[in-house]
C-alpha positions as CSV (number, residue, x, y, z in Angstrom):
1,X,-33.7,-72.4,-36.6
2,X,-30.0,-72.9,-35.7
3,X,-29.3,-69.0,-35.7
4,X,-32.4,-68.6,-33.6
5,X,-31.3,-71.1,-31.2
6,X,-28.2,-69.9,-31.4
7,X,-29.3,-66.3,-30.7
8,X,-31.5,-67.3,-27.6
9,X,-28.3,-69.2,-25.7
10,X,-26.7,-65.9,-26.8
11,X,-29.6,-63.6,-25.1
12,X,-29.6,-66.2,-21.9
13,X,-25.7,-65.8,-21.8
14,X,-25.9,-62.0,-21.9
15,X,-28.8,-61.9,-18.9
16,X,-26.8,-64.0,-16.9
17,X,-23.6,-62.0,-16.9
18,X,-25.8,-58.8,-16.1
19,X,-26.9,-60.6,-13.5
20,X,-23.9,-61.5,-12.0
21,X,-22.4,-58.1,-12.1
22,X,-25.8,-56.7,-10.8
23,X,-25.2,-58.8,-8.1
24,X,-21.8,-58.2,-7.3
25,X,-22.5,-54.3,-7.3
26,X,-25.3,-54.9,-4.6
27,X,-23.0,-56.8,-2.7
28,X,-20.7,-54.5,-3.0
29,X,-23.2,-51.5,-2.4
30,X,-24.2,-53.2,0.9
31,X,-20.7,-53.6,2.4
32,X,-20.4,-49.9,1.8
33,X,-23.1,-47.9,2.7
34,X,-23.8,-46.8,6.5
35,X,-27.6,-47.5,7.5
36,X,-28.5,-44.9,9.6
37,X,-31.8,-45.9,11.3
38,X,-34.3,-43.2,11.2
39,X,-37.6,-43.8,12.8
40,X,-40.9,-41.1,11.7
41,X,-42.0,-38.9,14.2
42,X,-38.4,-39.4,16.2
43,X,-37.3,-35.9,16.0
44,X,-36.0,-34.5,18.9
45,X,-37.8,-31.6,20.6
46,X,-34.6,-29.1,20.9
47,X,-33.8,-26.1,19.5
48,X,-31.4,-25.2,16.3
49,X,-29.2,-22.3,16.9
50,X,-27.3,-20.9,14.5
51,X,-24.6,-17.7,13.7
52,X,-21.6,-16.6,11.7
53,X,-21.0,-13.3,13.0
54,X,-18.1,-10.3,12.4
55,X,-17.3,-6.8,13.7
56,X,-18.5,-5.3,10.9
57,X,-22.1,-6.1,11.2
58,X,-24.5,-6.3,14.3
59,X,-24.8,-9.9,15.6
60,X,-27.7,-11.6,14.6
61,X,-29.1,-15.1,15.6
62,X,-31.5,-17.9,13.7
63,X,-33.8,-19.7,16.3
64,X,-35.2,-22.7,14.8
65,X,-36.9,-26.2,15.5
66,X,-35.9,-29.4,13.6
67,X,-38.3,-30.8,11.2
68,X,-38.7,-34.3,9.5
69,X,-37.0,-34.3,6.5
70,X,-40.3,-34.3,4.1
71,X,-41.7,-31.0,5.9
72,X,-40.9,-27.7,3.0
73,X,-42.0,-25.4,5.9
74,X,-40.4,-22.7,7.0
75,X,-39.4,-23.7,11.0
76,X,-38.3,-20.5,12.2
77,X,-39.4,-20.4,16.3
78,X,-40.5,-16.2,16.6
79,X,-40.8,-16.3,20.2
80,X,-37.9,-17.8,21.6
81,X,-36.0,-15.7,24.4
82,X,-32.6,-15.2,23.6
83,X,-29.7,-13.6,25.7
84,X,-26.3,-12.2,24.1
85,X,-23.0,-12.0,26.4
86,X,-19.7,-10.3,25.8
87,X,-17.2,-12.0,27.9
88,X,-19.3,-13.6,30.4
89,X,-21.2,-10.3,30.9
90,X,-25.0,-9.8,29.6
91,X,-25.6,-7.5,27.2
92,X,-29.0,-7.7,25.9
93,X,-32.0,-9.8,24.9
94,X,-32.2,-9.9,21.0
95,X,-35.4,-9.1,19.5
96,X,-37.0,-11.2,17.2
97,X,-37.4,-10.0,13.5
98,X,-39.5,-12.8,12.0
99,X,-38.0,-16.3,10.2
100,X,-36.7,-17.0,13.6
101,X,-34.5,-14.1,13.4
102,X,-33.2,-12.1,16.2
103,X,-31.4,-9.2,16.1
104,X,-29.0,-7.0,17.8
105,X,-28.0,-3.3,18.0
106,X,-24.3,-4.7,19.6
107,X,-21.2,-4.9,17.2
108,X,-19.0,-8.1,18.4
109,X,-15.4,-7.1,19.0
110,X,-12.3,-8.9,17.8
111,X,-10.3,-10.9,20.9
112,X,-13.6,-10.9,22.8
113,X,-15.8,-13.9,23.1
114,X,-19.2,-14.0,23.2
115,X,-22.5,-16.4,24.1
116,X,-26.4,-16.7,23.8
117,X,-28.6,-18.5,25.5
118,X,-31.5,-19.5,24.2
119,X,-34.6,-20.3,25.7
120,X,-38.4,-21.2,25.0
121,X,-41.0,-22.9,26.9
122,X,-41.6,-25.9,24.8
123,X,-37.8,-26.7,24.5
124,X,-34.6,-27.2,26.7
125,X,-32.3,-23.7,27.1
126,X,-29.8,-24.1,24.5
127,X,-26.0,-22.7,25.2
128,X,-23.2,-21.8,22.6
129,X,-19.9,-19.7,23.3
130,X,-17.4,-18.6,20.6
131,X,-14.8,-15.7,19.9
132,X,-13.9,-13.3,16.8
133,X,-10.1,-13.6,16.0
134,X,-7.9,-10.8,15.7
135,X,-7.5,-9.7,11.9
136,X,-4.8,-10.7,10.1
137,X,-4.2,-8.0,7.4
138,X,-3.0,-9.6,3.8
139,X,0.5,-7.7,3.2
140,X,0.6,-9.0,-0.8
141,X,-2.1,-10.1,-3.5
142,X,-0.4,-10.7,-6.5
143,X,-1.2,-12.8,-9.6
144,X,0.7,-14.0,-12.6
145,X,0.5,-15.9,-16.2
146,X,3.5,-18.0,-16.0
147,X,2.4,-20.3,-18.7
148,X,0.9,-23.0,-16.4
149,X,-1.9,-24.9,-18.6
150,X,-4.9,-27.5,-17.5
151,X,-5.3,-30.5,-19.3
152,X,-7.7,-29.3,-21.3
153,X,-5.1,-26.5,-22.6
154,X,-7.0,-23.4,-20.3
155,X,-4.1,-21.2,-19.2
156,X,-4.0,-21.0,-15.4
157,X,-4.0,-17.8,-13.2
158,X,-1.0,-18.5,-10.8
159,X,-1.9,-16.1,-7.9
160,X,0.2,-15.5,-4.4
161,X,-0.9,-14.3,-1.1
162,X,1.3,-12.9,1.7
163,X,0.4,-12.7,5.4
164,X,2.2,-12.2,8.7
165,X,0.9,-15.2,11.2
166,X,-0.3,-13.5,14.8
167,X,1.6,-15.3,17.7
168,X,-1.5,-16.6,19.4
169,X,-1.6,-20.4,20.7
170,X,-3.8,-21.7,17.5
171,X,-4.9,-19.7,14.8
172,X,-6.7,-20.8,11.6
173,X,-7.8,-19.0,8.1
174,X,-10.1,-19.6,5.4
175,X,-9.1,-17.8,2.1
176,X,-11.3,-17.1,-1.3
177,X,-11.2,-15.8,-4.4
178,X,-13.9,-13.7,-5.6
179,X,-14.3,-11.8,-8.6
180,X,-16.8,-8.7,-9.1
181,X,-17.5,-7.4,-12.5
182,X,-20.6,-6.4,-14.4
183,X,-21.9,-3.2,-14.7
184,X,-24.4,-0.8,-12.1
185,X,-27.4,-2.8,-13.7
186,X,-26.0,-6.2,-13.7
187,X,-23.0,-7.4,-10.8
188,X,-21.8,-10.4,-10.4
189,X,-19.7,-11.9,-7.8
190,X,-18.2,-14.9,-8.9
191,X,-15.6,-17.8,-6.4
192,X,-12.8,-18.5,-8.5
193,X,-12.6,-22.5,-8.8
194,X,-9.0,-23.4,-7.1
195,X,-7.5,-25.6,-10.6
196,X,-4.3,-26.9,-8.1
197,X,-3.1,-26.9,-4.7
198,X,1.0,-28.0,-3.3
199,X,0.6,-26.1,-0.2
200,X,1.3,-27.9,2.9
201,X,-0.4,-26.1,5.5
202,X,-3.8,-26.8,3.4
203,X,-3.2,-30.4,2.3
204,X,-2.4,-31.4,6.1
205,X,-6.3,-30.8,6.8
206,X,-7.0,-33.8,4.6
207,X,-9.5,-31.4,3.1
208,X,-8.6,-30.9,-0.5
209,X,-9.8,-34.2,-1.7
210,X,-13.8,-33.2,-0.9
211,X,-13.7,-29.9,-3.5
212,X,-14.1,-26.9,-1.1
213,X,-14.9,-23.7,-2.7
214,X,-12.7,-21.8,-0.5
215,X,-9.2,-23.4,1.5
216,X,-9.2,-23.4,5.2
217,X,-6.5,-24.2,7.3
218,X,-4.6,-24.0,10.6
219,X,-1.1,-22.5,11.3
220,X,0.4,-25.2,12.8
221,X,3.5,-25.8,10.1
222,X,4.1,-21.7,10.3
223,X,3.0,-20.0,13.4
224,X,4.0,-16.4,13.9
225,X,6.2,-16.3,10.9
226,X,5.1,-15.1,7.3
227,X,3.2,-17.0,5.0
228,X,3.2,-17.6,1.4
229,X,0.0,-19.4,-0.3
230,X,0.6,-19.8,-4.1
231,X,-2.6,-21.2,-5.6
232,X,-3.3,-21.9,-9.2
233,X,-7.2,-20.7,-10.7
234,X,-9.4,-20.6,-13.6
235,X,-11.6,-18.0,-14.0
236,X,-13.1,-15.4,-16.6
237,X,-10.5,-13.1,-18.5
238,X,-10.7,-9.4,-20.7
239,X,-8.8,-8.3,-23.2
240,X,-6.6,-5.2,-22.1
241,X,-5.7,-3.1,-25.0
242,X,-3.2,-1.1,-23.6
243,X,-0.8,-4.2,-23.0
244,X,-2.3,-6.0,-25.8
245,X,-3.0,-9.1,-24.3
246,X,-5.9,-11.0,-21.5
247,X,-6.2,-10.4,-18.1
248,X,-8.5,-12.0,-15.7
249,X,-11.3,-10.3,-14.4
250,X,-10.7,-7.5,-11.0
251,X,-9.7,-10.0,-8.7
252,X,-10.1,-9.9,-4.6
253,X,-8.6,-11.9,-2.0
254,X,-10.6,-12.5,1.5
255,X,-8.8,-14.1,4.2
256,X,-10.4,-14.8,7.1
257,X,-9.2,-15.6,11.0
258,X,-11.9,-18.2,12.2
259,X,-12.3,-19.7,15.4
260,X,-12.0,-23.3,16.1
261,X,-15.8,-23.6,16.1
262,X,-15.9,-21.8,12.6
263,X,-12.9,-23.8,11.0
264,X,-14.1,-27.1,12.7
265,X,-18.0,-25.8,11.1
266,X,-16.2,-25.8,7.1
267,X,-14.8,-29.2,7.4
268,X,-17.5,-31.0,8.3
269,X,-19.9,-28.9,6.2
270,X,-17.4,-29.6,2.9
271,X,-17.5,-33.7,3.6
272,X,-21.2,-33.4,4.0
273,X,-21.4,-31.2,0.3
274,X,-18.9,-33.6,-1.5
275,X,-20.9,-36.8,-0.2
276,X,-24.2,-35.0,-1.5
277,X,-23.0,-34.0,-4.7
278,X,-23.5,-37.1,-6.8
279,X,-24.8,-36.3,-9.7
280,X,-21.2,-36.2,-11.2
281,X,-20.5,-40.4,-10.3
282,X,-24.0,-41.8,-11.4
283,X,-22.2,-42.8,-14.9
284,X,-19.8,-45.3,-12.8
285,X,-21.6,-46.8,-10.0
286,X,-18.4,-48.2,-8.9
287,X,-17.0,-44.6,-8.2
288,X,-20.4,-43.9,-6.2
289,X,-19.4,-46.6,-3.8
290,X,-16.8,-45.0,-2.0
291,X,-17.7,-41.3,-1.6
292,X,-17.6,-42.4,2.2
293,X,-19.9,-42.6,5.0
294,X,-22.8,-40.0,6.3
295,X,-21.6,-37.5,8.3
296,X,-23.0,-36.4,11.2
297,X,-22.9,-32.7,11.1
298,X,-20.6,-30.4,13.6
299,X,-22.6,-28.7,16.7
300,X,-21.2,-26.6,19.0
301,X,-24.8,-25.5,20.7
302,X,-25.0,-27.3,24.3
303,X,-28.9,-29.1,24.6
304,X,-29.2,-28.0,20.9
305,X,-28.1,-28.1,17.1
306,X,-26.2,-25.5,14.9
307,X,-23.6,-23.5,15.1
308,X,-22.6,-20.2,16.9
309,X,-19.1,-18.9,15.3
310,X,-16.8,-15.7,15.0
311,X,-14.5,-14.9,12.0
312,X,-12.7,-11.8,11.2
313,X,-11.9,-10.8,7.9
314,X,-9.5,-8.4,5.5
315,X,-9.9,-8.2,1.5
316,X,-7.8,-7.1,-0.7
317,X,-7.4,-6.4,-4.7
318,X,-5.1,-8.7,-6.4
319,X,-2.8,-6.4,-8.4
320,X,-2.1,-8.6,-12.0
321,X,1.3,-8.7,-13.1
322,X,1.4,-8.2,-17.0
323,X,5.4,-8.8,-17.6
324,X,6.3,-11.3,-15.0
């Protein structure tokens, strides 16, 4: 009787303090998490526009409608009317392809910008303007095993990329790591995951922190002078049997010039991934709490949603260094 007693007080004990933590997590859950009032059937009648676009491929435009959040459909708008412009000049209506796609026979142009507007009868004209950069070529790609380990013991793939800053006002870059390997049948391109990062230029953005799969950053700290990005990797390795030894895998470097309206696109886009992605925190609730606030996503379409956005781009092989 005594040990039953006993183990009863012990049970009510043990509910209690679960409930007290329980508690104190809501509490805590509450005085950390942004309500964002959402209201069925509230979403606006306006038009999504949206673009990455290069010289080395015709410019092409999605035309969409927004959707509540529980509709799988596809929402691509096929009969919207939508004007392209180089420099303030029209050059053509884009014709619509299906999935809300438009197409164009016109290549963009770097140092020129370029607009659409987009119109439909059942939604307000919608207006974005953007520019393509001038390339900046990569002058060195090199990559080393200097002994640099992860703590758990992988060797790390110390790479370092070279590349001459244009003398414009602002300029920024995105950079990535890709790998392509495989055979005819079977090719893979794979992002390199980014194991470290000390440079200053990329840990000014305050972007680091949220995980991006590629680095993006401004010149601010080197303008028209020649920069040096050293960047620590992981990634899949051969065996060379003419050194004797592992390599990584044929490695290529893309480095992009961005606009503002593409750069200002990535950061936004990488808060919103990094605030979506928890499946990693469920384990400690406590580390859920503070993945921050909802974002409300970048837009640079006027009367609209979306983004319109030029980039330029130069790639280059990494040349591995076996004795360094």
């Amino acid at each position: 009787m005594l040990s039953g007693a006993f183990f009863h007080i012990y049970t009510l004990i043990t509910m209690h303090i679960k409930l007290v933590v329980l508690l104190v997590f809501i509490i805590a859950l509450e005085s950390c998490v942004k309500e964002v009032s959402f209201e069925q059937g509230s979403v606006p009648q306006v038009l999504v526009v949206n673009s990455l676009f290069n010289p080395t491929e015709p410019l092409r435009v999605n035309v969409a409608k927004i959707a509540p959040i529980d509709d799988t459909l596809h929402n691509g708008i096929p009969d919207a009317n939508v004007g392209l412009y180089e420099d303030g000049v029209f050059l053509a209506n884009l014709i619509s392809c299906g999935n809300g796609w438009y197409n164009s026979s016109n290549f963009p142009k770097a140092n020129k910008s370029y607009s659409v507007v987009v119109s439909h009868p059942d939604y307000p004209a919608t207006f974005a303007e953007s520019a393509i950069p001038q390339k900046v070529k990569i002058v060195n790609a090199n990559s080393y095993f200097r002994g640099k380990l992860s703590p758990d013991q992988d060797e790390l793939l110390e790479v370092t990329i070279e590349f001459t800053d244009t003398e414009n006002a602002d300029n920024y870059y995105e950079v990535a790591l890709i790998s392509n390997y495989g055979t005819e049948y079977s090719y893979v391109v794979e992002y390199f995951s980014i194991f470290n990062m000390y440079d200053p230029s990329v840990l000014k953005e305050g972007d680091w922190d949220y995980r991006p799969n590629t680095i993006f950053f401004s010149d601010a700290l080197f303008k028209g002078q020649l920069k040096v990005l050293n960047i620590d990797i992981t990634g899949p390795t051969r065996w060379n049997q003419y050194y004797n030894q592992w390599e990584p895998n044929p490695l290529n470097v893309i480095l992009r010039s961005v606009s503002k309206e593409y750069f200002t696109m990535r950061k936004f886009w990488t808060r919103h991934l990094f605030n979506q992605t928890t499946s990693e925190h469920l384990a400690d609730p406590l580390e859920l709490l503070f993945l921050g606030e909802p974002i409300e996503m970048y837009t640079n379409i006027v009367g609209g949603y979306g983004v319109f956005a030029g980039y330029n781009e130069d790639i280059k092989a990494v040349t591995f260094n076996f004795n360094d």
